[in-house]
N, C-alpha and C positions, 0 to 999 in steps of 0.2 A: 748745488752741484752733487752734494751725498742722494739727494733723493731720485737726481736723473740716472745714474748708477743705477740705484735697487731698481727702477723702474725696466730696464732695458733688458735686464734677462726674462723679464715675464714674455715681452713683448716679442723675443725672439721663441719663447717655448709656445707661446697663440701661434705664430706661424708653422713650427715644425707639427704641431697637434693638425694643422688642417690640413698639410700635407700628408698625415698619417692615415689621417678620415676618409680622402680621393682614393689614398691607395688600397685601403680594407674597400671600397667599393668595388674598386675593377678586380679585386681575388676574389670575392662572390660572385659578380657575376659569371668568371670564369668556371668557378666550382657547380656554380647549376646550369651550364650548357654541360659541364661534362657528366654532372649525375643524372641528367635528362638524354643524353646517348647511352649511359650505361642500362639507364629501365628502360628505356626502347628495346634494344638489344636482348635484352636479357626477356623480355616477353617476346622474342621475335622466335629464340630459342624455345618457350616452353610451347608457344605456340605449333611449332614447327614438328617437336614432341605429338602432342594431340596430332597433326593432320598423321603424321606417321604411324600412329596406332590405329586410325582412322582407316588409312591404306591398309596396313598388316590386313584386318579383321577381313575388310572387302574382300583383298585378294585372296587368304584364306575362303573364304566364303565360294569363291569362281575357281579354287583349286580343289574342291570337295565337289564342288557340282562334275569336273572337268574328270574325276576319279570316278566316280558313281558311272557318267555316260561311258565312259572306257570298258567299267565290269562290266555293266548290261551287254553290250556291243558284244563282250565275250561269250556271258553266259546267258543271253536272252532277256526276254521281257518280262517275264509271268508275271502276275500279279503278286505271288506268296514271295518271290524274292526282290518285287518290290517292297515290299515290308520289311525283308529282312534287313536289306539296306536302308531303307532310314531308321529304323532303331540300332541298326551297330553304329551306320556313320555322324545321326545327328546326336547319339546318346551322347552324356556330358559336356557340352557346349554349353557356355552361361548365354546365351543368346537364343530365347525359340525362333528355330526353325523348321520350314516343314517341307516335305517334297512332295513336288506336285507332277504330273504326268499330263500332257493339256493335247489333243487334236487339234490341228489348221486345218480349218475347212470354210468354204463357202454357205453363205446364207441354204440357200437350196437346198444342202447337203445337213439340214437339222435333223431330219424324219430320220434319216438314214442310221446317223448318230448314235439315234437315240433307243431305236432299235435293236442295233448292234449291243451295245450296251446292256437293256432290258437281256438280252438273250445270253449274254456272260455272267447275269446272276445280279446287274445293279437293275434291280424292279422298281425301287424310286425314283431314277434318275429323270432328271428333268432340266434342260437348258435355261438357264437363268439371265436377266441382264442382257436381253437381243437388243438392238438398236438397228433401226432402219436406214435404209442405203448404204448396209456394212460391205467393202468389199470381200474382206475375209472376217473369220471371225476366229478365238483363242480359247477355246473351252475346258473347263477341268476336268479331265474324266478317271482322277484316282490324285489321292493326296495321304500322305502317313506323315508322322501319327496327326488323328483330328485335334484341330485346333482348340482352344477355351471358350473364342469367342465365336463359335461355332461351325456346322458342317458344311463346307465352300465348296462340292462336288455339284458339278452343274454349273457354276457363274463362268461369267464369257466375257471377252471384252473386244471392242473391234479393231480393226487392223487392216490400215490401207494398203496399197501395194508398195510403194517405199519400204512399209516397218518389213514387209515379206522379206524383199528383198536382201532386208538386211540379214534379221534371223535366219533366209538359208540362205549365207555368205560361208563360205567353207569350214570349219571346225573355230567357230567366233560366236564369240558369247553374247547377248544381244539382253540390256538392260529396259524392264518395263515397269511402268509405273503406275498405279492401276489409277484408272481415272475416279471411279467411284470411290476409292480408299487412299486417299493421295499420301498416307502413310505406310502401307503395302507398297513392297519393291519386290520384283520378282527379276532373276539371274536366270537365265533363257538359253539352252544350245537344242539346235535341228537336229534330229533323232533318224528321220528319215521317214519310208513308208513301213508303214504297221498296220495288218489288218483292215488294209486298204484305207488307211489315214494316215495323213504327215504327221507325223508323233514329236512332239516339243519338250523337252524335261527342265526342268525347272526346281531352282529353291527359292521360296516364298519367304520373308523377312519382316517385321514392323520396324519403322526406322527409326521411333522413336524410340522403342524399346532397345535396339544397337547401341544407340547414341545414351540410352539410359547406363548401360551396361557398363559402357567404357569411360563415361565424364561425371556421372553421379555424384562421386568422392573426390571431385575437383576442389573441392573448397577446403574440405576439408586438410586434400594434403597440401596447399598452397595458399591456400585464403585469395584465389580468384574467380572469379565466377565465369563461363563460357558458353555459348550463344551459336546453334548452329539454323542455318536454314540453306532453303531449296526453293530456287526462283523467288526472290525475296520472301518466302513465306517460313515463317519461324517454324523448326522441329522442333527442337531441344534447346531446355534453358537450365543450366544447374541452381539457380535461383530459380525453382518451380515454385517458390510461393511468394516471387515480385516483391522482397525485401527490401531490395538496394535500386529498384525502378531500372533495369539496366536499359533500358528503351531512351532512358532519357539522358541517358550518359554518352558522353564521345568513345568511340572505340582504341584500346590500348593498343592493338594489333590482328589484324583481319589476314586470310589467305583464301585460296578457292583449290578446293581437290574435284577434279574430273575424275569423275565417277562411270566409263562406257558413254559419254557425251554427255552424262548430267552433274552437274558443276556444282560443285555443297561448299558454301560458305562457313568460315571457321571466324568466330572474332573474340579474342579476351580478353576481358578488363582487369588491372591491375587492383593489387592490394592497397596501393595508396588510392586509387577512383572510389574503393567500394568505405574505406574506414574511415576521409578525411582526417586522420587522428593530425594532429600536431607535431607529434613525435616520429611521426613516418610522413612529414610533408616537406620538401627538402629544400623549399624557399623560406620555412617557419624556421630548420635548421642553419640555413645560412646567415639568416637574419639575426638568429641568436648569437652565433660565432663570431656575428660583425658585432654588435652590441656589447660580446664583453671585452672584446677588443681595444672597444673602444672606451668601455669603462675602463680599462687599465689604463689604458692611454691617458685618460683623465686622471685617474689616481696620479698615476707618476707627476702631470703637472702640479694635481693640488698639493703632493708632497714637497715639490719646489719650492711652490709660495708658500707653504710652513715652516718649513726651513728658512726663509726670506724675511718671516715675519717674526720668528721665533729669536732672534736679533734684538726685534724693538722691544719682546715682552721683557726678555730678562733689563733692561734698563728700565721699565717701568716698575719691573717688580722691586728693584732697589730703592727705587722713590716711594716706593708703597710701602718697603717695610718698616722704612725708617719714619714714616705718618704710623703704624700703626705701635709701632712702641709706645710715642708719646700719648695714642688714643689708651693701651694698656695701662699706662701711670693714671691716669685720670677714670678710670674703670676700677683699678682698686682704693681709690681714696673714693668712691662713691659708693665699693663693699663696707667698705667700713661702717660710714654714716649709717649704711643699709642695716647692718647686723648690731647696732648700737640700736637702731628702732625697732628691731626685732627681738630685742632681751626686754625691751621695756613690754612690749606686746604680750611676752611671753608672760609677764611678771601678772600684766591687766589680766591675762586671759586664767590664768592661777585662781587669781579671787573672785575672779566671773565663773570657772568653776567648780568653785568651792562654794558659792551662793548657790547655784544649779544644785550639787551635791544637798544640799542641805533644804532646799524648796519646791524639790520637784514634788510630785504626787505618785508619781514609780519608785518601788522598794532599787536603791541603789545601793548597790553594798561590794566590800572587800575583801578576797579571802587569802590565805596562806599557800602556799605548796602540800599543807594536809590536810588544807578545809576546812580550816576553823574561822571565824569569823574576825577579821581586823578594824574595819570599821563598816558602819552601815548606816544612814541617813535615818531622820523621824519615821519617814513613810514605810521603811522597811521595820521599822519598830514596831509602829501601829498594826501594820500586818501580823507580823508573827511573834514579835518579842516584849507584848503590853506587859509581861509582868516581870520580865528578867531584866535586874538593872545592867548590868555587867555581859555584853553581849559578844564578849573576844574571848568569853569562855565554853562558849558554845561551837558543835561543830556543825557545820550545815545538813549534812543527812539527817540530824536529829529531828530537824523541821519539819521533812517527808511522810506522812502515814503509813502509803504505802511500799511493802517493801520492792515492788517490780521498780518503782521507781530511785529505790536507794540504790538500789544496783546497777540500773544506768547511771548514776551519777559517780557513783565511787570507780565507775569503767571509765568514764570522763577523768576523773580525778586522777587516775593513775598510770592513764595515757598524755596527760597534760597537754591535750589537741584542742584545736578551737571547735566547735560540734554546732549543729543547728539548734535553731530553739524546742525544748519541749514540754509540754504540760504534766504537772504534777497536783498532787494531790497533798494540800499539806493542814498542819492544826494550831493553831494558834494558842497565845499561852492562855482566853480562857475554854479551849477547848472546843472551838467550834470550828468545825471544816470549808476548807475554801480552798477552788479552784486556782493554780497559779500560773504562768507561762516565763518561763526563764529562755532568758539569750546573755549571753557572755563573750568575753575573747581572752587568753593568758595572754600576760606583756611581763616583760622585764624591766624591773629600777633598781640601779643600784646593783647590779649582781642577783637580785631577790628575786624569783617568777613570783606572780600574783595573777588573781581573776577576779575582774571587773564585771560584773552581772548586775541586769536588771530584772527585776519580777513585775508582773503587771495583773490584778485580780480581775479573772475571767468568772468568775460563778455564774454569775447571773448571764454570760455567753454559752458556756456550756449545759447550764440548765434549759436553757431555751432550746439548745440543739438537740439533748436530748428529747425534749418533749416532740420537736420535730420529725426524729428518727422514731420515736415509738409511734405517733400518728402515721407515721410511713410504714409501718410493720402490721398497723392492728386498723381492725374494720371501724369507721367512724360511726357507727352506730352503734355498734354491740360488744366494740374494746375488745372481741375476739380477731385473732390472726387472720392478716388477708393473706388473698391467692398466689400472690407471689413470696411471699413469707415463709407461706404451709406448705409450700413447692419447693424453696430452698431448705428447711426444715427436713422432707420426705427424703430428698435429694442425700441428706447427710444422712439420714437415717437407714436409708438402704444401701449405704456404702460400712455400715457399722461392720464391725463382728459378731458372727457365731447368736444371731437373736432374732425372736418371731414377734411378726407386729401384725394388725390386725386395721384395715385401710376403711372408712363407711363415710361412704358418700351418699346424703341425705336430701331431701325433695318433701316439701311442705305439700300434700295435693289440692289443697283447698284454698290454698293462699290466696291465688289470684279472685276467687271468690270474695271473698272477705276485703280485701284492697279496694276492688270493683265497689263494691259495693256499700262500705261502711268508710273507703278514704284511703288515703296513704299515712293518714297521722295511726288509726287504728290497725293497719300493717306492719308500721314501725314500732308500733309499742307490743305486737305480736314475734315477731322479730327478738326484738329485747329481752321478751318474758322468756323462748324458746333456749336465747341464749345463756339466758341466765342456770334455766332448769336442766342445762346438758353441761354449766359447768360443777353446778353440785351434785350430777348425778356419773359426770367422767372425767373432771378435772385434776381427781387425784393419778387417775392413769394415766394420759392423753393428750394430746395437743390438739384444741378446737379450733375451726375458722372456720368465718363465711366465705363461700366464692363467691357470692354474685346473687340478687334477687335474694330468692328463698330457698337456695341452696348451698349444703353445710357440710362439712369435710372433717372425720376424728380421726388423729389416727393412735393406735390404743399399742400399748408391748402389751404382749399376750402373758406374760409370766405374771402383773400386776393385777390380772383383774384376778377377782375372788369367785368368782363363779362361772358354768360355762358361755360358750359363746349364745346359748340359745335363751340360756338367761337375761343374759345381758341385753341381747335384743328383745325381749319381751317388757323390759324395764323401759328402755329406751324408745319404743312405740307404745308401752303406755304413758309414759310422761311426755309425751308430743299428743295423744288424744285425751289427756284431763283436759278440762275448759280453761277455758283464758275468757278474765273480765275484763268488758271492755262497757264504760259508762253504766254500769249495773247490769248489765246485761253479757251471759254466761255465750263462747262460740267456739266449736271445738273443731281442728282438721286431724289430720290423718298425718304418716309420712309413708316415704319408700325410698328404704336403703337399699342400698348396692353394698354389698362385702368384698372384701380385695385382701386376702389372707395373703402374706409372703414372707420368707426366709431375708434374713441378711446375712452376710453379701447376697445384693439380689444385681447380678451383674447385664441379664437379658433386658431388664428392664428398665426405665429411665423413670423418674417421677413423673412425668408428663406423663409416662405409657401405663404406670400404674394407677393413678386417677382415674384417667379414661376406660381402662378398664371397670373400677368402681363404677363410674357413671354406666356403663353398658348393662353392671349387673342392678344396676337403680330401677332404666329402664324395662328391663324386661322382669322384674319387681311391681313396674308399674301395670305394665303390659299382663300381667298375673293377676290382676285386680286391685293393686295398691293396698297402703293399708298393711304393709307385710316387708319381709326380706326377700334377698335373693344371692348366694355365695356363687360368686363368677367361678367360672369353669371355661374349661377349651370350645365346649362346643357352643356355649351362648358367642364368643368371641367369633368362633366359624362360622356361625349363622350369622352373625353383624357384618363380618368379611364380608359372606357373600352375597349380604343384601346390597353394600356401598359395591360390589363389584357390578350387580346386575345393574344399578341404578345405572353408574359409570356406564356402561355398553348399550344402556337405553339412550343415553342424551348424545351417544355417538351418530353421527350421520352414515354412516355403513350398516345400518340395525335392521332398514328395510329390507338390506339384499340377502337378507338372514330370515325374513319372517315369511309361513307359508299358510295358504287359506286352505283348510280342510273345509269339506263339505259332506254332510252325515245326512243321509237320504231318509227320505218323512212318507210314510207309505200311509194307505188306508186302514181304518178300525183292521181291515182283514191282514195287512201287512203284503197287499197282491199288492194294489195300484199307487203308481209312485206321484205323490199331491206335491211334494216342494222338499226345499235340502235346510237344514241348520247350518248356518256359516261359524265354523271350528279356527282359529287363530293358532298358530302352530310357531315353536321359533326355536333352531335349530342354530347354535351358536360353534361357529371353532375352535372357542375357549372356552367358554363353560358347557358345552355341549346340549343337549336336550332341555331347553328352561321350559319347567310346567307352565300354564296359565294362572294356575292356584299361584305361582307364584312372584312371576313378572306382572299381573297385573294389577293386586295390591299397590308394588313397588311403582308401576306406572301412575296407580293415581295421588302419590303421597306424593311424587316427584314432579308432578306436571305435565307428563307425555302420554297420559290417557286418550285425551281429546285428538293428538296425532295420529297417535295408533287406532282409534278408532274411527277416523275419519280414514286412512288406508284400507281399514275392514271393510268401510261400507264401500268403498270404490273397488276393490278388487270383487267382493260380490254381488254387485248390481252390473259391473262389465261381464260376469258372468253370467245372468240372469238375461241380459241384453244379448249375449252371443246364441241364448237357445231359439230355434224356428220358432216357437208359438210363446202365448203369454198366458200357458193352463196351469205353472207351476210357481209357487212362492219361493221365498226365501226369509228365513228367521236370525235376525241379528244381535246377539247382545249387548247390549249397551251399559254403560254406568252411568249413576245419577250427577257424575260432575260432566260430562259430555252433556246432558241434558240442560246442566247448570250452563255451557257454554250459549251464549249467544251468536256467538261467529260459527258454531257447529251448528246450531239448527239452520241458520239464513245459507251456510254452504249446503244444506241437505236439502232445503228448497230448492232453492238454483241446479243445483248439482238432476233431480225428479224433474224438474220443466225442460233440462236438456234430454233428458231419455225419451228411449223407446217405450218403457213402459211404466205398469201403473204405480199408483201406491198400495192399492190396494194387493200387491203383491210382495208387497215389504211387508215383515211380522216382527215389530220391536219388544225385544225379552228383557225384564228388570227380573231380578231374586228377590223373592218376598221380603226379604229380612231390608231390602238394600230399599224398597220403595216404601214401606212400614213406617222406617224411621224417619225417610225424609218425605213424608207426604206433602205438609205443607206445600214444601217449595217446588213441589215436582207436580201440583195440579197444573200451572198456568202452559211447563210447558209440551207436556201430556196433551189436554185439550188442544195446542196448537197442531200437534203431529197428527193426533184423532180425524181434527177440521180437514187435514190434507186427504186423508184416508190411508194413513196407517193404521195396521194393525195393533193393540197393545196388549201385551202376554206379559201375565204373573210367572215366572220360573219355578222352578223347588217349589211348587206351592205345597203348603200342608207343613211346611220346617221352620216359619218363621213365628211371629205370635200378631198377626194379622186379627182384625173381628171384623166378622161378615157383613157390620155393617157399614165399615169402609169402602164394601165394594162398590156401595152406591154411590161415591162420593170420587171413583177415580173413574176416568173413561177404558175400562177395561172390557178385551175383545176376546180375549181367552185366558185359558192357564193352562199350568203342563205339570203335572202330574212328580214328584222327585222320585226318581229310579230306586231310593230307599225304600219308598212304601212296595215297588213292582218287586224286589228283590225279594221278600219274606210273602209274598204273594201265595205263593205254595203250600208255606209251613205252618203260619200263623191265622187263623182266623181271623184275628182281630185285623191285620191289616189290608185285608180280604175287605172286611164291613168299614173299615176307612176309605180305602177307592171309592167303594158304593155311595158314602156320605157323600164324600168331593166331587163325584160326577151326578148327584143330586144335590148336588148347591148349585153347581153351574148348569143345570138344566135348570132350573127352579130362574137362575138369574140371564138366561139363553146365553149363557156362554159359552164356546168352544173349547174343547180338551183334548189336550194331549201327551199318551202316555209313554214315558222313555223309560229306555232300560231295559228292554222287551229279549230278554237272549235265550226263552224255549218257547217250544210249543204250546205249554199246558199254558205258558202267561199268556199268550196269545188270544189262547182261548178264550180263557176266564175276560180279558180286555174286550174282547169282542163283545160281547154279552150287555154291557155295558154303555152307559151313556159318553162314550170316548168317539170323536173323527178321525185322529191322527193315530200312529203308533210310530215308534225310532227304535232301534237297537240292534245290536247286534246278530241278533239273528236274521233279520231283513238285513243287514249291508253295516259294513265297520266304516266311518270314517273315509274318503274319497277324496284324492288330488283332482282338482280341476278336470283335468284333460279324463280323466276314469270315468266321474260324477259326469260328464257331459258324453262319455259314449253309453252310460247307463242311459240317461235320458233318452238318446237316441234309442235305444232296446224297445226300449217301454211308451215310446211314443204315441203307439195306436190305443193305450191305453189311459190317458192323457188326459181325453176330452172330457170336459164336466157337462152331465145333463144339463 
């Protein structure tokens, strides 16, 4: 009976909850029929807004035409006060407008028109736009101000008799739409006769741009988008970049403004169509409002039945607590027992340990509140206390050697905090050192602080590490300082105070020889001997290391050495060229230092950047003939800059559009008749401006890009050679012997000659004596290859390099050319007068061809003529020639061209 009670008011609250549930249904629904009349309404309103400003603008627009025809009508036609009325009446209007002046007339009546026209001063005018079978036609014959999108005087459009009819209907304004520009509107009133033509006036409009004008910033001040067209054909969309698809959307509300019979549809879509948000969708919001509704509604039930059941808890809680008493009696008679095993535990774990204490192999020990020792285990005996009986008369700093470390301890001690472990250094009682590592914690007994510590003997850990860390610092060969060591070393050192040091970065030059060739076991014990003899001859001053291979790094304080720096270097390359014995046998190298002198504070400079500097003054030490010094300076540094910059703008792919072919014209013995041009390589940079060849092409062949740029040489000079009418003239290329070393360069210079027009025998390849001398070997095979083709092959500079004549028999050589040195002192010197004479009696003697450059007067001319010489070049005949110059010379001198 108690249970059908509790049971019945639930049963009644299930029902009243689902009658709660039906009724929150029908007030939503009611609430979104009414917020769906309210957005209807309310866009019917902004809608209604737009057509109205719509209207405004138009009629505006037919009250301005309707004032302008009124002044005319008063003050006449002219043309000049046509003018003056559209710029007062269309000036500041956000909408271009234009006024236009149009004749009705019949097809027929063109000639006449047009005529008339011409003879009022429009001499371009010309009817535009005729269409055949026109009954009438609309033609523009004055329009102010010209449009942007251009001059519309002349276009016509046609016009049956209805549209007449209508346009001269009495003081009625008559709306056109232009068929070829379905965006062009044009506002129309009959004028009457003018100048023996029905005269039509008119304002011209783009409708898009109207429609721009006034809807643009629709979105922005409403967050709705709106949609106008004409004859279903869309004008104007304020979503011009089709964001929100409004095509694909139902329309919020539509209307139609009769425009003079043309009907322009209006339609806008709401801010809930374009955002879908949640928060502005009003079926999301109602659905919410029913749901917490209904959650309440639920609360309140479930509140009931807690209440309902909050009844039965409190009588179980009675029965429970009066179980858990009896479970609490029988909980502390089981503390008991517990804490009776736990004193015994306590008592085992005492002599367990005190055994530990007493057998471990770690120094365990006890000390005071001031550090003195209270008790301490065998093992801590053995360690440090073998001779002292009596070990609680000692205080523990005593133990310490060093004092950095007493002093951490006694800051420990007198902070009485627990601290991390750390290594000390201590001495035992008979005097020998060892490493130790202490960890500890303070505890309280009895009222008493104390500190429990263990020691643990690390030596033979810390000796190992060390050995580690110095093999980390120092060269495995030579137990001199490495590169990274002598870096951070230089590092501190130029960060010092107020002191000058002196930086030498050293270069074995012969090493590689010796290694090559006797071993690396004979390198490394060359190495060794070097290293040894630089530290008894700078190790009182200096900090030595190897960087790397066979190169060596001192860096010295200048206040320390005893003698000058010039000294010093003279000591220093001569104890790198005494001999070094190797298996009985005596082998001696050279070196070449770089000097790097600098102040400290050296704040410009980083160790890295002073090194490298040393290294730059090494190399151009080296580059000095080695064997010697070199004290860096600014400009060796400048010159290094600006070799790595030219290299940099050579490997650029822009370097072409930078290089130009000069071409130096090659005249006869007499300097009259023009035989062929010398191809000149020019390179004109926006950054570095004017680069010589002396000096970019060095730099091109150390780098790699010789074979490039010389492979451009030959193609822009043989396309020039091809562009002349005839094939009576050479051309003279210089080449370098790694181009010749290319194999891919000669097989493109084949290929490249079987495409042309002409011969080889009008190619003349130029090597510098010095440049072919040295590489003879390797340059016979591919010499003979270009010879077999029938190239030319020309010695340069001859007479500068140290050539023997009997070489000449042994290269396929076709000529030589004379070095513009010997033609310069031509005048002055006798001697070099009887020089020429020898070289052009060697090369007649070997039927070689010659030719002399340099030629810039008369008198050298002379004296060359005389002479066993064919060609001459210089200055006096012709400077240097662009293309286009060098090719109207030829032209000049054509008829003089031909060869017997």
């Amino acid at each position: 009976m108690k249970l059908n009670i509790l049971k019945q008011p639930m049963q009644i609250g299930y029902l009243l909850f689902a009658l709660y549930f039906f009724m929150m249904l029908y007030v939503g629904s009611i609430l979104h029929s009414y917020y769906q009349n309210e957005t209807r309404q309310t866009l019917e309103k902004q809608l209604t807004t737009h057509e109205q400003l719509l209207k405004t603008k138009l009629l505006h627009i037919s009250h301005l035409l309707y004032s302008i025809d009124a002044y005319q009508q008063l003050n006449g036609y002219e043309p000049e006060l046509f003018l003056q009325l559209a710029q007062s009446q269309l000036q500041g209007i956000d909408v271009p407008l234009r006024l236009e002046s149009y004749a009705l007339i019949k097809p027929q009546q063109q000639q006449v028109l047009t005529q008339a026209l011409k003879k009022a001063g429009h001499f371009d005018f010309k009817i535009k736009g005729v269409e055949a079978n026109a009954e009438h036609m609309l033609v523009i014959n004055r329009a102010a101000p010209v449009a942007e999108y251009g001059h519309t005087v002349g276009e016509s459009v046609a016009l049956n008799n209805a549209h007449v009819a209508r346009l001269q209907a009495s003081n009625q304004l008559y709306l056109l739409v232009w068929p070829n520009r379905e965006n062009k509107w044009s506002i129309l009133i009959e004028q009457g006769d003018v100048d023996g033509f029905r005269h039509v006036l008119g304002i011209s409009f783009l409708l898009d741009n109207l429609l721009d004008s006034l809807f643009s910033d629709v979105y922005l001040r409403t967050e709705q988008h709106l949609q106008v067209a004409v004859a279903d054909r869309l004008i104007f969309s304020s979503d011009w970049k089709n964001t929100f698809s409004l095509s694909e959307l139902a329309a919020g509300a539509s209307s139609e403004v009769n425009f003079f019979g043309e009907p322009i549809k209006l339609t806008l879509y709401s801010k809930e169509q374009l955002s879908h948000s949640l928060l502005d969708d009003s079926i999301c919001l109602i659905i919410a409002f029913e749901v917490i509704a209904l959650l309440c509604g639920l609360m309140v039930l479930l509140h009931v039945r807690a209440l309902l059941n909050r009844n039965e808890l409190v009588n179980k809680t009675v029965v429970e607590r009066t179980a858990c008493l009896a479970k609490t009696n029988q909980q502390l008679e089981r503390e008991s027992s517990q804490r009776l095993i736990a004193l015994q535990q306590q008592l085992a774990a005492e002599k367990k340990y005190k055994s530990v204490f007493l057998n471990s192999h770690e120094g365990l020990f006890v000390l005071n509140e001031h550090g003195y020792i209270l008790e301490a285990n065998p093992a801590f005996q053995r360690l440090l206390l073998s001779n002292h009986k009596q070990s609680t008369s000692i205080r523990f700093s005593q133990l310490m050697a060093d004092e950095h470390s007493q002093q951490q301890w006694l800051l420990y001690l007198q902070q009485q905090s627990n601290h991390q472990e750390f290594e000390w250094l201590g001495v035992n009682g008979q005097g020998k050192s060892l490493w130790l590592r202490q960890t500890g914690n303070w505890a309280t007994h009895d009222g008493n602080r104390r500190y429990e510590g263990r020691l643990i003997d690390i030596t033979q850990h810390t000796l190992f590490h060390e050995q580690l860390k110095y093999k980390a610092q120092h060269d495995g060969l030579t137990n001199l300082l490495n590169r990274q060591t002598f870096l951070d070393a230089l590092e501190v050192k130029r960060k010092a105070t107020q002191d000058d040091f002196i930086l030498l970065y050293i270069d074995l030059d012969r090493f590689k020889l010796i290694n090559d060739t006797l071993g690396h076991i004979a390198g490394d014990k060359l190495l060794i001997e070097f290293a040894a003899r630089m530290q008894i001859l700078m190790g009182f001053c200096s900090s030595i290391a190897r960087l790397g291979g066979d190169e060596f790094a001192i860096l010295i304080k200048t206040h320390k050495l005893l003698q000058p720096l010039e000294g010093v270097m003279e000591d220093l390359l001569g104890e790198i060229r005494r001999p070094f014995t190797y298996q009985r046998q005596q082998y001696t190298v050279s070196g070449s230092v770089g000097v790097r002198p600098f102040k400290a504070p050296c704040n410009e400079c980083t160790a890295e950047k002073l090194l490298h500097d040393a290294d730059v003054a090494m190399y151009e030490a080296k580059r000095r003939g080695k064997n010697g010094y070199y004290i860096y300076s600014d400009s060796i540094a400048d010159e290094v800059s600006r070799k790595l910059q030219v290299e940099k703008m050579l490997h650029e792919s822009s370097v072409s559009d930078e290089l130009a072919l000069h071409l130096q014209p090659m005249f006869c013995n007499q300097g009259r008749k023009l035989n062929g041009f010398e191809a000149l390589l020019r390179w004109y940079s926006p950054t570095l401006g004017h680069v010589s060849p002396a000096e970019f092409i060095p730099i091109a062949e150390e780098c790699g890009k010789i074979v490039q740029l010389g492979q451009w040489v030959f193609e822009r000079a043989l396309s020039f050679i091809e562009s002349l009418s005839g094939n009576e003239v050479f051309i003279s290329i210089n080449v370098s012997p790694i181009q010749l070393h290319s194999q891919g360069f000669l097989d493109w210079l084949e290929s490249r000659m079987q495409r042309s027009s002409i011969s080889c025998r009008q190619i003349k390849i130029e090597l510098t004596e010095s440049a072919m001398m040295a590489e003879e070997d390797s340059l016979i095979e591919p010499l003979l290859r270009l010879h077999s083709l029938g190239f030319g092959i020309y010695i340069d500079d001859f007479g500068t390099g140290y050539s023997s004549l009997s070489r000449l028999t042994c290269l396929p050589v076709t000529g030589l050319k004379i070095d513009r040195s010997f033609i310069n002192d031509l005048e002055h010197r006798k001697d070099s007068l009887q020089l020429v004479e020898a070289i052009c009696a060697i090369a007649k003697s070997f039927n070689l061809t010659v030719t002399a450059e340099g030629i810039e007067t008369d008198n050298q001319l002379e004296k060359i003529s005389k002479l066993y010489c064919h060609y001459t070049q210089g200055y006096l005949m012709s400077r240097p020639l662009s293309e286009q110059y060098a090719e109207q010379l030829y032209n000049e001198n054509y008829a003089c061209l031909n060869i017997a």
